[in-house]
RODO-2510 file (C-alpha; in nm, 4 decimals, decimal comma):
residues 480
     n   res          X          Y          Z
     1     x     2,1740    -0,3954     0,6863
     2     x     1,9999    -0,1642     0,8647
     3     x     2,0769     0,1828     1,0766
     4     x     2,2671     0,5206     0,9767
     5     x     2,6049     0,4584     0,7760
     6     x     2,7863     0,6085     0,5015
     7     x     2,8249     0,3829     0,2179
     8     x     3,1416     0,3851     0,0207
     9     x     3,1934     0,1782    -0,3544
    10     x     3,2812    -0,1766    -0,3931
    11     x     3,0880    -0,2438    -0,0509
    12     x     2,8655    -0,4487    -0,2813
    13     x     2,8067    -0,8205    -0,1201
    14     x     2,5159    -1,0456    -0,3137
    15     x     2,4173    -1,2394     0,0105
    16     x     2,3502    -0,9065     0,1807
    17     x     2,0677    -0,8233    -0,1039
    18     x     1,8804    -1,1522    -0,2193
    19     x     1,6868    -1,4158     0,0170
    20     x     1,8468    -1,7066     0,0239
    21     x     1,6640    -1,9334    -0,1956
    22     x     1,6677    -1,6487    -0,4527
    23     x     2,0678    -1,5744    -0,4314
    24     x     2,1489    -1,9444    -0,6087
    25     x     1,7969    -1,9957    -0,8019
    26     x     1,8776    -2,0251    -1,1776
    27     x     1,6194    -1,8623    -1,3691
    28     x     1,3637    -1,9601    -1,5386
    29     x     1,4151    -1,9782    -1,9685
    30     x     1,0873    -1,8049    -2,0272
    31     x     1,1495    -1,5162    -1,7714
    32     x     1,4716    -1,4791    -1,9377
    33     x     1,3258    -1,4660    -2,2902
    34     x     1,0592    -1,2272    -2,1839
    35     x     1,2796    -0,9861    -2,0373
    36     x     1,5063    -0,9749    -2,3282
    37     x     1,2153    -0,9578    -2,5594
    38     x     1,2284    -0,6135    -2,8116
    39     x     0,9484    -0,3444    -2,7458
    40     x     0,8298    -0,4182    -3,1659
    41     x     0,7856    -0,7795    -3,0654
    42     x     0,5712    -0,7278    -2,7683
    43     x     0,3432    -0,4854    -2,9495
    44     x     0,3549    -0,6825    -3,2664
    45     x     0,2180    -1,0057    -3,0642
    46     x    -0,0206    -0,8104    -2,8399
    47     x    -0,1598    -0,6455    -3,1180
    48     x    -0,1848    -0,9976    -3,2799
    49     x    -0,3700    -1,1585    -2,9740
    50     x    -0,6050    -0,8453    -2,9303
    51     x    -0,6619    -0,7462    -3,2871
    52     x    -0,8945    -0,4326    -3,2356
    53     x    -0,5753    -0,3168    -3,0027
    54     x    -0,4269     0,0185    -3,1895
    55     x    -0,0829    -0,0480    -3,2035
    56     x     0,0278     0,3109    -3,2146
    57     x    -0,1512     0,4456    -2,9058
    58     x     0,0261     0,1008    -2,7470
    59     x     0,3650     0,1890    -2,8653
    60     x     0,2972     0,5601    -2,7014
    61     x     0,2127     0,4398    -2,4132
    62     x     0,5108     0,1908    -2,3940
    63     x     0,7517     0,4650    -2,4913
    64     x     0,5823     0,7382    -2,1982
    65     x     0,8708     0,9160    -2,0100
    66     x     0,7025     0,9195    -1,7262
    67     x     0,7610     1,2683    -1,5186
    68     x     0,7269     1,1770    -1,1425
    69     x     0,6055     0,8123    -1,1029
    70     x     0,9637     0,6587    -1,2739
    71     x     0,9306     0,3138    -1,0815
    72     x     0,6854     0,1245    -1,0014
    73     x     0,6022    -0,2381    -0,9075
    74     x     0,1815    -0,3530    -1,0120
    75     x     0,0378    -0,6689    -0,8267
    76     x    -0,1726    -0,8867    -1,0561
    77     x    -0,3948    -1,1597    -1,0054
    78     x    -0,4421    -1,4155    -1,3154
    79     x    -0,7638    -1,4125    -1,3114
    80     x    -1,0976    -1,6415    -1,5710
    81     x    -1,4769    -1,5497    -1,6171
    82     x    -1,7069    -1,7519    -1,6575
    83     x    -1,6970    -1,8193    -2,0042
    84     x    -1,2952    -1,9134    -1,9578
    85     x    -1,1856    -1,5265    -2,0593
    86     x    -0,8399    -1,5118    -1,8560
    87     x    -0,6922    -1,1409    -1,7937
    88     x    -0,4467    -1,0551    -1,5994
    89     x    -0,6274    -0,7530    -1,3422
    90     x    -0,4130    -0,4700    -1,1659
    91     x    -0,4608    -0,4704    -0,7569
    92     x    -0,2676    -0,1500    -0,6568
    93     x     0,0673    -0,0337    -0,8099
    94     x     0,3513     0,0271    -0,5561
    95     x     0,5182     0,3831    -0,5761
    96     x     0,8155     0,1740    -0,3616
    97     x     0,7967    -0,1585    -0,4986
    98     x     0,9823    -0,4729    -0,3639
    99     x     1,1269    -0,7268    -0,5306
   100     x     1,4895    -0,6960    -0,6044
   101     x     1,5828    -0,9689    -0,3359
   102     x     1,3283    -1,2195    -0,4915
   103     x     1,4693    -1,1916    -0,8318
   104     x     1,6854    -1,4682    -0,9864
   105     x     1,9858    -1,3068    -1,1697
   106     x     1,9247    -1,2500    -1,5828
   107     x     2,3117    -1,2730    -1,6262
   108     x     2,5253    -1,5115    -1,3975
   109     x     2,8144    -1,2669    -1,4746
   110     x     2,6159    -0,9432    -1,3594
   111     x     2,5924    -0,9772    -0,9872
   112     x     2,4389    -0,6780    -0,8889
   113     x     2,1579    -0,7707    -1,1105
   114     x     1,8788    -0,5685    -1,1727
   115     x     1,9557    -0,3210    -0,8620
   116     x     2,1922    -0,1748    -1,1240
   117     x     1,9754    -0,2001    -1,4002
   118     x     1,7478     0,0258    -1,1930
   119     x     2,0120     0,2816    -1,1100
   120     x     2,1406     0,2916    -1,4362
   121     x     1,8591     0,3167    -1,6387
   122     x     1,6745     0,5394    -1,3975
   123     x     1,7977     0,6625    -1,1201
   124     x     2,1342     0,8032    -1,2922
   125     x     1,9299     1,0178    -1,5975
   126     x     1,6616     1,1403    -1,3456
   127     x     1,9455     1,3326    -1,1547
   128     x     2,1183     1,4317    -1,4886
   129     x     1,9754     1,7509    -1,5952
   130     x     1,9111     1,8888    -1,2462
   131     x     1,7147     2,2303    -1,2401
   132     x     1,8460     2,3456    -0,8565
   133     x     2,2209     2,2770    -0,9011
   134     x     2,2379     2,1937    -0,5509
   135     x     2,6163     2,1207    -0,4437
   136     x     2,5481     1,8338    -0,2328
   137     x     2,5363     1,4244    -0,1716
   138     x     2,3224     1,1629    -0,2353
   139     x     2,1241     0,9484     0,0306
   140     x     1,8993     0,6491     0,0176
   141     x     1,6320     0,6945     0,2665
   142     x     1,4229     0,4138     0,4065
   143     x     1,1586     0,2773     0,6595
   144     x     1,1412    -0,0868     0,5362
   145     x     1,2914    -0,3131     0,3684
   146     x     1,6847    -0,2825     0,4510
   147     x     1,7715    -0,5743     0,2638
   148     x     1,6910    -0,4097    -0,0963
   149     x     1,7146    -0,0420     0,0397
   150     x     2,0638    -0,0962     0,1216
   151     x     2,1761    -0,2711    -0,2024
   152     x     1,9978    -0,0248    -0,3758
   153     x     2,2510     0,2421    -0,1805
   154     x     2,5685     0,0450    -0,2212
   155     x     2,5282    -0,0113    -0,6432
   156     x     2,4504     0,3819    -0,6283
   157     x     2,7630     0,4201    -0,4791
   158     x     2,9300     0,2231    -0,7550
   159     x     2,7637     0,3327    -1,0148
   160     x     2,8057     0,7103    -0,9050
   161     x     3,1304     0,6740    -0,7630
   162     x     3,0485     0,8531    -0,4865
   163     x     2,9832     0,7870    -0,1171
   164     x     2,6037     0,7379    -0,0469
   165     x     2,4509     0,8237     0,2894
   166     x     2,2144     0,5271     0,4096
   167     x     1,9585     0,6642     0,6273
   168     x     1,6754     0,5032     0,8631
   169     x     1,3352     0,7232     0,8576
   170     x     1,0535     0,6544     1,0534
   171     x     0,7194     0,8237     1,0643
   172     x     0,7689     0,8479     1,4479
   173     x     1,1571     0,9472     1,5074
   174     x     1,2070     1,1201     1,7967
   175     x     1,5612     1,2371     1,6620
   176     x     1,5184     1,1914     1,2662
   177     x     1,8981     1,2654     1,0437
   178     x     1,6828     1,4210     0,7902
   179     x     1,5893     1,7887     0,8412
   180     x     1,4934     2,0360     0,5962
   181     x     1,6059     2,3665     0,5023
   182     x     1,4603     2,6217     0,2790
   183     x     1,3636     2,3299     0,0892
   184     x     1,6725     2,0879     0,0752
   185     x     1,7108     1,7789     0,2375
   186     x     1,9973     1,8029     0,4921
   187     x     2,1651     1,4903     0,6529
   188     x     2,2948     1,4849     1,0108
   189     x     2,6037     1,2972     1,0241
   190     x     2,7863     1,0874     1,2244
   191     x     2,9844     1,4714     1,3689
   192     x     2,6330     1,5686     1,3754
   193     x     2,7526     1,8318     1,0692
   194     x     2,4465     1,8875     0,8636
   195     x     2,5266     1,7752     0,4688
   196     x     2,3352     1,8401     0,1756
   197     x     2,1654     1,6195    -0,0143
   198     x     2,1199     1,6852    -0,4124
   199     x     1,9590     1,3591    -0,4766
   200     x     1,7423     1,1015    -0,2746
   201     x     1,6430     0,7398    -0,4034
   202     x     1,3487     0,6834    -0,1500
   203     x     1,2186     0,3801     0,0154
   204     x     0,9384     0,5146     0,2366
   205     x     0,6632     0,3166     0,2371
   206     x     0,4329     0,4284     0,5632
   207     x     0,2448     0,7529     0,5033
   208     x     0,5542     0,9277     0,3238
   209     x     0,4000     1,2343     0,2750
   210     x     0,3673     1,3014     0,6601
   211     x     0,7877     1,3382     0,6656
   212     x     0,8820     1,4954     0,2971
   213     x     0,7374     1,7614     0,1358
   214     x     0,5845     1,7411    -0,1836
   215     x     0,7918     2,0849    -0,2659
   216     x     1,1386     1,9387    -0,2516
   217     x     1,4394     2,1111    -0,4554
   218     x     1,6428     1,8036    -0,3653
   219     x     1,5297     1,5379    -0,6219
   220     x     1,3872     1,2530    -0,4880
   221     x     1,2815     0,9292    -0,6278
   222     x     0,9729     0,9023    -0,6907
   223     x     0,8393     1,2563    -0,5256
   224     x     0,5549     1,2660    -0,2816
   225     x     0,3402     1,3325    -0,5856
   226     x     0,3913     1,0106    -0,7241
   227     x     0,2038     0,8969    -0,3449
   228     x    -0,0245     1,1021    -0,3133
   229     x    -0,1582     1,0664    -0,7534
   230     x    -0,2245     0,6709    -0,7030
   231     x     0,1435     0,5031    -0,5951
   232     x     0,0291     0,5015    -0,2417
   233     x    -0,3288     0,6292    -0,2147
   234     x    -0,5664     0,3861    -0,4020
   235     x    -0,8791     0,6201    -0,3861
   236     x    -0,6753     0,9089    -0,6108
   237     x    -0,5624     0,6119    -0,8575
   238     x    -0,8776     0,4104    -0,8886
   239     x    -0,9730     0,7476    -1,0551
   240     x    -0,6555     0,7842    -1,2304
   241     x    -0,7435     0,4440    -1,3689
   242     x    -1,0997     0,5690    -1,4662
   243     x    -0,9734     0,8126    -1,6123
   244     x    -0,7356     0,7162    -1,8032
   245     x    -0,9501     0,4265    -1,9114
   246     x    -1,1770     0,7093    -2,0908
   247     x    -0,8779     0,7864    -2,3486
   248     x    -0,7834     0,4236    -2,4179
   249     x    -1,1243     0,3008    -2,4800
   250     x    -1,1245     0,4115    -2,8609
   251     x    -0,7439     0,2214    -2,9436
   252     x    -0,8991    -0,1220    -2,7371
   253     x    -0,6867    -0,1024    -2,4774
   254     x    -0,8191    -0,0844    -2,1045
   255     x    -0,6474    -0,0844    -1,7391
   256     x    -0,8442    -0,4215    -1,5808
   257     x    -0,9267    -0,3552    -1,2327
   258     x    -1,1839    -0,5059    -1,0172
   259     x    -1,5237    -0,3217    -0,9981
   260     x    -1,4475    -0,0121    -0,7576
   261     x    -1,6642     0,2004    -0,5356
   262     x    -1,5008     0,5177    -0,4414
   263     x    -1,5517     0,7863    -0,1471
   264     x    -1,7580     0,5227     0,0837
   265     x    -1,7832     0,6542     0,4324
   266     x    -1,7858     0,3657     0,6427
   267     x    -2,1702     0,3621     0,7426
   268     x    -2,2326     0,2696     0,3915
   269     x    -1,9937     0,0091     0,3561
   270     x    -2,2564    -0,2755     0,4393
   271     x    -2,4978    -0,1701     0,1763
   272     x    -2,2127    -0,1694    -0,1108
   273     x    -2,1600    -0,5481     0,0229
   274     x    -2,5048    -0,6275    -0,0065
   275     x    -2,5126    -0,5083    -0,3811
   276     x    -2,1531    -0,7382    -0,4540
   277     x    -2,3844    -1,0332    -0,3133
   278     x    -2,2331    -1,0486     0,0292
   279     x    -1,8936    -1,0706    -0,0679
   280     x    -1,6110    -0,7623    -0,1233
   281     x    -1,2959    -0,6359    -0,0570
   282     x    -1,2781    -0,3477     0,1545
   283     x    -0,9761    -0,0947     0,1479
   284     x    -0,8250     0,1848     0,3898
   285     x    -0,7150     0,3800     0,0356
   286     x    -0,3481     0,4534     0,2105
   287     x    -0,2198     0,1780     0,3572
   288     x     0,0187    -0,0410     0,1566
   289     x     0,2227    -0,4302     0,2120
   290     x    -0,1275    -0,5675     0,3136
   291     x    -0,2081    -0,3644     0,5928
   292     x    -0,5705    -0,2172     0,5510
   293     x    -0,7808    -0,4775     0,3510
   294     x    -1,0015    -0,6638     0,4590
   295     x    -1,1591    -0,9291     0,2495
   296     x    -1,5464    -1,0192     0,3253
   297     x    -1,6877    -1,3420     0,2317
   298     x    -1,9326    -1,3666     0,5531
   299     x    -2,1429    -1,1976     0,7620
   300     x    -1,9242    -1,2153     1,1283
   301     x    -1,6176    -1,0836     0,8651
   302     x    -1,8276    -0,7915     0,7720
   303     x    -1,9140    -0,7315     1,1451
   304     x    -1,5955    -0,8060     1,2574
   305     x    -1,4848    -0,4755     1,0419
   306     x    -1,7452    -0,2540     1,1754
   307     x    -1,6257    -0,2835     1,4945
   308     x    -1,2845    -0,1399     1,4085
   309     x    -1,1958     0,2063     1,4460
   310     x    -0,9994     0,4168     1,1632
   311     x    -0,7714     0,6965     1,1190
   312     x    -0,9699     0,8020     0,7951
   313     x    -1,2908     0,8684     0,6776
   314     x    -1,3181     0,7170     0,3400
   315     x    -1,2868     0,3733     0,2183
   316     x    -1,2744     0,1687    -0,1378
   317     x    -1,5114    -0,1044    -0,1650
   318     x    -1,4169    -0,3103    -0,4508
   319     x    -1,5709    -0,6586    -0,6071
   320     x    -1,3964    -0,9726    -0,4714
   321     x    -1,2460    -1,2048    -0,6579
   322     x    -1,2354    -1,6114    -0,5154
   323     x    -1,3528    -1,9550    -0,6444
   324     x    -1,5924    -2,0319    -0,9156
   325     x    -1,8573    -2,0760    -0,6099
   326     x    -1,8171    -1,7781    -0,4137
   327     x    -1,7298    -1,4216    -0,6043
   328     x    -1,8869    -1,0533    -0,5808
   329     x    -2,1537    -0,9933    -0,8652
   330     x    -2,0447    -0,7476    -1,0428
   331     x    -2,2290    -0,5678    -1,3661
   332     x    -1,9379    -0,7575    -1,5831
   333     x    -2,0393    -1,0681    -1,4348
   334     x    -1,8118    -1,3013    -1,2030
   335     x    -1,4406    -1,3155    -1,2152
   336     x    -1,2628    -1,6129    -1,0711
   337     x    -0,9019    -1,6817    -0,9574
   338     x    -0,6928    -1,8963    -1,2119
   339     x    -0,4446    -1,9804    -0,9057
   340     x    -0,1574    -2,2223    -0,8939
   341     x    -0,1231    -2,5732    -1,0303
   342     x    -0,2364    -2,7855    -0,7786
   343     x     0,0085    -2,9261    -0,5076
   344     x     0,0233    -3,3034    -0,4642
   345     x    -0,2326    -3,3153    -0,2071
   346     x    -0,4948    -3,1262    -0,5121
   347     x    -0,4875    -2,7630    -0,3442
   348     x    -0,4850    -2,4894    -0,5678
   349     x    -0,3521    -2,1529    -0,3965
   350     x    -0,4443    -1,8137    -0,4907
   351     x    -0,1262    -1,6076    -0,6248
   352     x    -0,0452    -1,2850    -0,7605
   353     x     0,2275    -1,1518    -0,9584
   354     x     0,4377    -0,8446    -0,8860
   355     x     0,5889    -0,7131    -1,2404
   356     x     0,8656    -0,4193    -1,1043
   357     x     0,9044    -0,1251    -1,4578
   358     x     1,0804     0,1211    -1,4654
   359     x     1,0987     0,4783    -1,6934
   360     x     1,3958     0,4890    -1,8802
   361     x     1,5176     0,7063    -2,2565
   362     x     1,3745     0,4349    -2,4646
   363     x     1,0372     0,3947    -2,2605
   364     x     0,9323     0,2261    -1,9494
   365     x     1,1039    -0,1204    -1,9460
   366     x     1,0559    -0,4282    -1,6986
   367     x     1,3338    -0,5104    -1,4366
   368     x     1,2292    -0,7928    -1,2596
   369     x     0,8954    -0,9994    -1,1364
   370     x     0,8073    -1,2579    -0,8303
   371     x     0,4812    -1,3980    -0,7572
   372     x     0,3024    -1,4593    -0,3903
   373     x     0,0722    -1,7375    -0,2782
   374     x    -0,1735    -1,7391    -0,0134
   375     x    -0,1556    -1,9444     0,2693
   376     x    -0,4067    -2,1868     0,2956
   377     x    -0,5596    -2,3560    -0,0385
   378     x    -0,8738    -2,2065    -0,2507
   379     x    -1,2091    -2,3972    -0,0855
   380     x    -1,5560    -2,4590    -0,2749
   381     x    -1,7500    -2,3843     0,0173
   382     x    -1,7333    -2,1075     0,1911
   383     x    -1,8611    -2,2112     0,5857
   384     x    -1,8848    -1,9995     0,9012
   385     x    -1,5823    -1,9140     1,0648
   386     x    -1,4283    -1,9075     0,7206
   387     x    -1,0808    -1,6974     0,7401
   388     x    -1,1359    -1,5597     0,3670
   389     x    -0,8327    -1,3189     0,3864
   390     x    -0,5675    -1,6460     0,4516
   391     x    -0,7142    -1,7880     0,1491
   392     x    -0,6807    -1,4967    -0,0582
   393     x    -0,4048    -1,2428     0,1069
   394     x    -0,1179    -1,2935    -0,0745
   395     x     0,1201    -1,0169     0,0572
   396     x     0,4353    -1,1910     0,2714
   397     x     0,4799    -0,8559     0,4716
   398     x     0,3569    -0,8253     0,8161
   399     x     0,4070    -0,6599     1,1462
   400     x     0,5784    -0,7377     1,4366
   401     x     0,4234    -0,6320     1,7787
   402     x     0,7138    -0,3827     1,8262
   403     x     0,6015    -0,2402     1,5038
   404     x     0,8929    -0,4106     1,3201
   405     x     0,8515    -0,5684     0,9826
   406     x     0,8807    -0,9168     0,8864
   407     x     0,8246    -1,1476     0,5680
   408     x     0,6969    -1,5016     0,4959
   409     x     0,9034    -1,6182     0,2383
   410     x     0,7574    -1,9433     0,2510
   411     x     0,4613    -1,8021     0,0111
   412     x     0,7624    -1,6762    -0,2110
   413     x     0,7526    -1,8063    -0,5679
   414     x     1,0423    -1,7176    -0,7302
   415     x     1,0636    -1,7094    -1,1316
   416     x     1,3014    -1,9645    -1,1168
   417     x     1,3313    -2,3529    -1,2898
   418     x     1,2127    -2,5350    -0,9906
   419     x     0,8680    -2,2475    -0,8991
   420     x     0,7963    -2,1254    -1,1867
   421     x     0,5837    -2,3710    -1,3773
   422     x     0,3652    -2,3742    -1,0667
   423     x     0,2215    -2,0316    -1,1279
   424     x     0,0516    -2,1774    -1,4850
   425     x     0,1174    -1,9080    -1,7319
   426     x     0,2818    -1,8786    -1,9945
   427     x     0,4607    -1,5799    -2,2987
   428     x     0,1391    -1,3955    -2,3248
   429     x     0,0163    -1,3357    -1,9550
   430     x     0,3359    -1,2199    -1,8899
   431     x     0,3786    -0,9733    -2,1851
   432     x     0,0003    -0,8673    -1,9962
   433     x     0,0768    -0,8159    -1,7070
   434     x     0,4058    -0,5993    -1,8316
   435     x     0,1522    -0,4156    -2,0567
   436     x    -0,1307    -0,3811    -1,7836
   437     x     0,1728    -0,2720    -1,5314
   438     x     0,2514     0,0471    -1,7847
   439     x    -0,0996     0,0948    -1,8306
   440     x    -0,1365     0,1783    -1,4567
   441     x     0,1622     0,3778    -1,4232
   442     x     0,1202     0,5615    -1,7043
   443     x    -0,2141     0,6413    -1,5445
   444     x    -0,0959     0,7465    -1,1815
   445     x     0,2027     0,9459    -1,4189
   446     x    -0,0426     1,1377    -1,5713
   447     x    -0,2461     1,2534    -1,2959
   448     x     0,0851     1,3154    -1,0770
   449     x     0,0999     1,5924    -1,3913
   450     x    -0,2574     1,7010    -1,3484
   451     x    -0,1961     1,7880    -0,9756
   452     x     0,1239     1,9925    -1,0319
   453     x     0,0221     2,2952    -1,2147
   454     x     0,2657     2,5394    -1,4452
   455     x     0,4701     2,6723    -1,1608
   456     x     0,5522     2,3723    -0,9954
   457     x     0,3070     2,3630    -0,7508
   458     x     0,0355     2,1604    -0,5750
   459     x    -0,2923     2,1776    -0,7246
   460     x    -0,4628     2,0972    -0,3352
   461     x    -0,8280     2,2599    -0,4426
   462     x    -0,7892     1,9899    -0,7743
   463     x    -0,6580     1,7174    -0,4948
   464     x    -0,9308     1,7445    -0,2309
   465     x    -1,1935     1,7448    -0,5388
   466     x    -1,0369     1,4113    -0,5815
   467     x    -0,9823     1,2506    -0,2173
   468     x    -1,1464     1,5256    -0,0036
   469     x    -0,9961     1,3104     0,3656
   470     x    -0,9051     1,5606     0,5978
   471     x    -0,7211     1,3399     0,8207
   472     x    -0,5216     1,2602     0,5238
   473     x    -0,5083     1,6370     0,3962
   474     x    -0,4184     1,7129     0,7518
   475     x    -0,1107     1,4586     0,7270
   476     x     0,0472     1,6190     0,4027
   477     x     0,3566     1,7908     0,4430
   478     x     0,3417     2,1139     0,1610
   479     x     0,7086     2,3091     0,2159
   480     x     0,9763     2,3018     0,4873
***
């Protein structure tokens, strides 16, 4: 479903918007019971399973109306020490999360599933008290992903009753149907007439900031600011996490992230290794869907990166997390993946869990959650030669060599009957990884806010205190 069309309502078709295995997958009782679960309850038992947790500062935090990051999708890994303390630890959290088409339906009877949960909860308020009173349409603009980008624009077109323009944007169009004027988005039609747009829902996942502005006065979901804070740039949220952390230390609650080194220039990178005890995950802080970590368990992986050239200057180092035999030392000690059940043949696979939340009038609320499995098994022994990152990578995204995307849905595990029991967790790691999911949106919400000062603009002396890149600075698009 991809390319340039006009979507009308009732265009809605399920088998359009859900993998296959995922459009007939029943799912799973427990998923079902968590989603439906009441806000009270989950604080009530969270505050009961963490009792120096301040159940007030927990309900605030559940109930934040977030301002500019109003959807976002974390990735967890279910992770032990070594004294059998499991936690569920936040990788990155997705300004343009997937996960729609991997989502069994809640309600048999409710077809367009959680796609219109999204819209309606979200989407429709966030355009409902609109500040510019622009007289124009709405579009859903995209680079990836057409499957869930364009259900996304057909159940906006139902739920609006209104036509939605669908509209391909690439980083590199020659000939792009989005232009700007005096700060409104502008769609080039099919006459080539230019039409407003009042409202965008936006799937642009590659470098986003480099097409829209971050001063838009057509409302977009989620603005550039919501990138650039921590939903696409890991260097600005892994101190959006820090900081936030700060404030939540007194009521017992914490983001859990691995141990992260900021601002390393990539000279230094071998010395931060050294410290981690030879192994660490390395990060290009604004790439997303796997590209731009590498994982380092050996020496010829470590000078295998240093030969590569980069677009930016600054990197993330952060502590890796693998078997009980082989993770980065970290001041906390060593943190080990739980990983699946094992197969028949004894493997246990590394897997992480994507938990999708959206804002919404009675707080920020889960819509719908998948997990991902590596593809070759966890091993004891790390030897030379080792491929570390197909033991641990976990994303199913990857390019084509005409720059295309693809996914392995093979690694899929859907929350279904049949997968779910293979992921090994039960009530509470998934009321976790909801309540570590808020956590870190809460905390890219919040600095979004810092970097937007009274008038409405962008705080960039603030910004390049924080991620002080200049090829990234020089990327960012201010006003068009």
């Amino acid at each position: 479903m991809s390319g340039f069309r006009i979507v009308q309502p009732d265009e809605f078709e399920a088998h359009d918007h859900w993998y296959p295995k995922a459009l007939n997958a029943t799912i799973h009782p427990m998923i079902n019971f968590f989603l439906n679960l009441e806000q009270e309850r989950i604080i009530k038992r969270y505050c009961h399973m963490h009792p120096t947790v301040n159940g007030d500062k927990l309900r605030e935090v559940l109930n934040h109306r977030a301002k500019y990051f109003l959807w976002g999708g974390a990735d967890l890994l279910n992770v032990t020490s070594a004294g059998g303390k499991r936690q569920m630890v936040v990788i990155e959290n997705n300004s343009c999360p997937s996960g729609q088409k991997s989502m069994p339906l809640i309600d048999d009877n409710q077809e367009q599933g959680s796609y219109k949960l999204m819209v309606e909860r979200t989407f429709k308020p966030y355009l409902k008290n609109l500040r510019n009173k622009i007289k124009g349409g709405v579009a859903v603009i995209y680079d990836k992903n057409p499957m869930e980008a364009s259900g996304y624009a057909e159940v906006i077109a139902d739920v609006m009753k209104e036509k939605v323009y669908y509209v391909p944007f690439y980083k590199d169009d020659e000939n792009p149907r989005i232009i700007y004027q005096d700060g409104i988005m502008h769609i080039l039609d099919e006459e080539e007439n230019l039409v407003p747009i009042r409202a965008a829902f936006r799937y642009l996942t590659q470098k986003p900031w480099n097409r829209l502005p971050l001063h838009s006065k057509t409302k977009i979901l989620n603005p550039i600011i919501a990138c650039l804070a921590g939903g696409r740039n890991k260097m600005v949220a892994a101190k959006a996490y820090d900081i936030f952390n700060a404030e939540l230390q007194e009521h017992g609650l914490n983001i859990n992230i691995p141990e992260t080194i900021w601002d390393v220039r990539k000279n230094e990178i071998p010395l931060w290794v050294k410290k981690m005890g030879g192994h660490a995950v390395i990060k290009v802080p604004y790439s997303n869907a796997g590209q731009g970590v590498y994982t380092i368990v050996t020496k010829q992986e470590l000078d295998a990166f240093m030969e590569l050239e980069f677009d930016y200057d600054l990197f993330i180092v952060q502590s890796l997390i693998g078997n009980s035999n082989w993770s980065s030392t970290t001041s906390a000690g060593k943190l080990y993946h739980v990983g699946t059940i094992p197969n028949q043949k004894n493997h246990t696979f590394v897997a992480d869990i994507r938990m999708m939340v959206s804002s919404t009038e009675q707080g920020i609320k889960p819509l719908c959650t998948y997990a991902r499995r590596a593809a070759k098994p966890l091993v004891d022994q790390i030897e030379n030669g080792t491929d570390s990152w197909a033991m641990l990578g976990t994303n199913l995204s990857f390019k084509n060599k005409d720059g295309s995307w693809n996914n392995d849905t093979n690694r899929l595990i859907l929350m279904d009957r049949r997968d779910f029991n293979k992921l090994g967790i039960g009530l509470d790691d998934l009321i976790e990884a909801y309540i570590q999911t808020v956590l870190s949106m809460v905390a890219i919400d919040k600095m979004a806010q810092t970097l937007i000062n009274k008038q409405g603009k962008f705080r960039m002396r603030l910004f390049k205190s924080l991620n002080n890149d200049k090829s990234l600075l020089d990327e960012i698009t201010m006003d068009i």
